[in-house]
C-alpha positions in Angstrom: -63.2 -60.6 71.9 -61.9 -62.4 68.7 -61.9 -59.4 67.0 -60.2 -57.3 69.7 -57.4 -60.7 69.7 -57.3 -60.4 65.6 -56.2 -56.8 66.0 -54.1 -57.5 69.0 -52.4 -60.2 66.7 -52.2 -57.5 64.1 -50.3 -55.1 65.8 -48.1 -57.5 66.9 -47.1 -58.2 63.3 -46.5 -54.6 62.2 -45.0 -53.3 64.8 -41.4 -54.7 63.8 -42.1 -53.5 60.3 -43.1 -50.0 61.3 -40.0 -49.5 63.5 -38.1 -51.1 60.7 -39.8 -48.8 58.4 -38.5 -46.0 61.1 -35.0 -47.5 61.4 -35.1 -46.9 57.0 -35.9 -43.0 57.4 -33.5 -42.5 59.8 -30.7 -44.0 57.7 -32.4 -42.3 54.6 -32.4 -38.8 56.9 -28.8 -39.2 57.6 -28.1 -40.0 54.1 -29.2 -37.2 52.9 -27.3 -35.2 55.3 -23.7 -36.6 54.3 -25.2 -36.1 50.7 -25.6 -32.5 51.3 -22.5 -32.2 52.9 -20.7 -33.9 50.1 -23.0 -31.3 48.0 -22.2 -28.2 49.8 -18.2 -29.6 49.7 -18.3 -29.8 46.3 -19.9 -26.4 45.6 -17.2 -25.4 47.4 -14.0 -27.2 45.3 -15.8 -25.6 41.9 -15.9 -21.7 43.4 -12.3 -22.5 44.1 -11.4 -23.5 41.3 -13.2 -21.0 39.3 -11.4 -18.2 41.2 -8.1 -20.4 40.3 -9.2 -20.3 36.4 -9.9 -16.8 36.9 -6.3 -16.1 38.7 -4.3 -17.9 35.9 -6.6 -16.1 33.2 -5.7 -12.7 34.4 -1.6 -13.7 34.7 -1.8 -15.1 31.0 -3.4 -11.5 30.1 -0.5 -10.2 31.7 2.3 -12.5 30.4 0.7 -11.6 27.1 1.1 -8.3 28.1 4.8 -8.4 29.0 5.5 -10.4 26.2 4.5 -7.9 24.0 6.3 -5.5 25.5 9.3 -7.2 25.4 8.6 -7.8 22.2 8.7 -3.7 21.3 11.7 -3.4 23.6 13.8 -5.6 21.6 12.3 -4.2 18.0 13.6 -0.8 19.3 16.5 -1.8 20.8 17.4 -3.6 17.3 17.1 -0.2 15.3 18.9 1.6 17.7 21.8 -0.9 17.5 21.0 -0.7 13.5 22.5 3.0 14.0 25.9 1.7 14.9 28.1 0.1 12.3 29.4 -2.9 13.8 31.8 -5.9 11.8 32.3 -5.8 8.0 35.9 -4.2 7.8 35.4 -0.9 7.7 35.7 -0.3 11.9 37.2 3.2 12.9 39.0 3.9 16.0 37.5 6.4 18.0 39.7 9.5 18.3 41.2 9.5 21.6 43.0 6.3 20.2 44.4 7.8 16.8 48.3 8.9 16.7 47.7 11.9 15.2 44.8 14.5 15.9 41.3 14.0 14.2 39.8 15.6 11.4 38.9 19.1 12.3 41.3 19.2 14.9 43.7 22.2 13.4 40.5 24.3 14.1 39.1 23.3 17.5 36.8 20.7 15.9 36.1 17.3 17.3 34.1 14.9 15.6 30.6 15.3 15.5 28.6 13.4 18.1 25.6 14.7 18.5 23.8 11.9 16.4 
């Protein structure tokens, strides 16, 4: 009977360490659940912000685009302005203003303006 009291005695002594031991993989177990979930919140954050970094790639590529544009635009809107002489003294009035008639004008002639 000693022996059956010794293991009696025993059990007595681990039984608060295994359900102690128990109590520490259930904590561990929901750990690890709110780790995952902090995981899987995070995952989602980066793919969010990836497609964020991919929006305001594609809207630089197209401000570039514009820009350049723009850029053109203004270039040929310089050398079309080039055409006209503007400042510098030697300004004309156009016809419809002179006193007199224009040059040409005995023979049915306006000025030019085709260019």
């Amino acid at each position: 009977m000693r022996t059956a009291e010794q293991t009696g005695a025993l059990l007595d002594e681990l039984v608060p360490d295994i359900l102690r031991t128990a109590e520490l993989v259930q904590e561990i177990a929901a750990s690890s659940a709110e780790q995952n979930a902090g995981a899987g919140q995070i995952n989602s954050a980066v793919q969010q912000l990836d497609r964020v970094i991919q929006q305001n790639a594609a809207a630089s590529e197209q401000l570039a685009a514009a820009s350049r544009e723009m850029s053109d635009q203004a270039a040929r809107l310089l050398d079309t302005a080039g055409f006209f002489k503007v400042g510098g003294g030697n300004e004309r009035t156009p016809p419809a203003m002179t006193d007199g008639p224009g040059p040409g004008a005995a023979e049915g002639q306006g000025e030019d303006r085709s260019s």
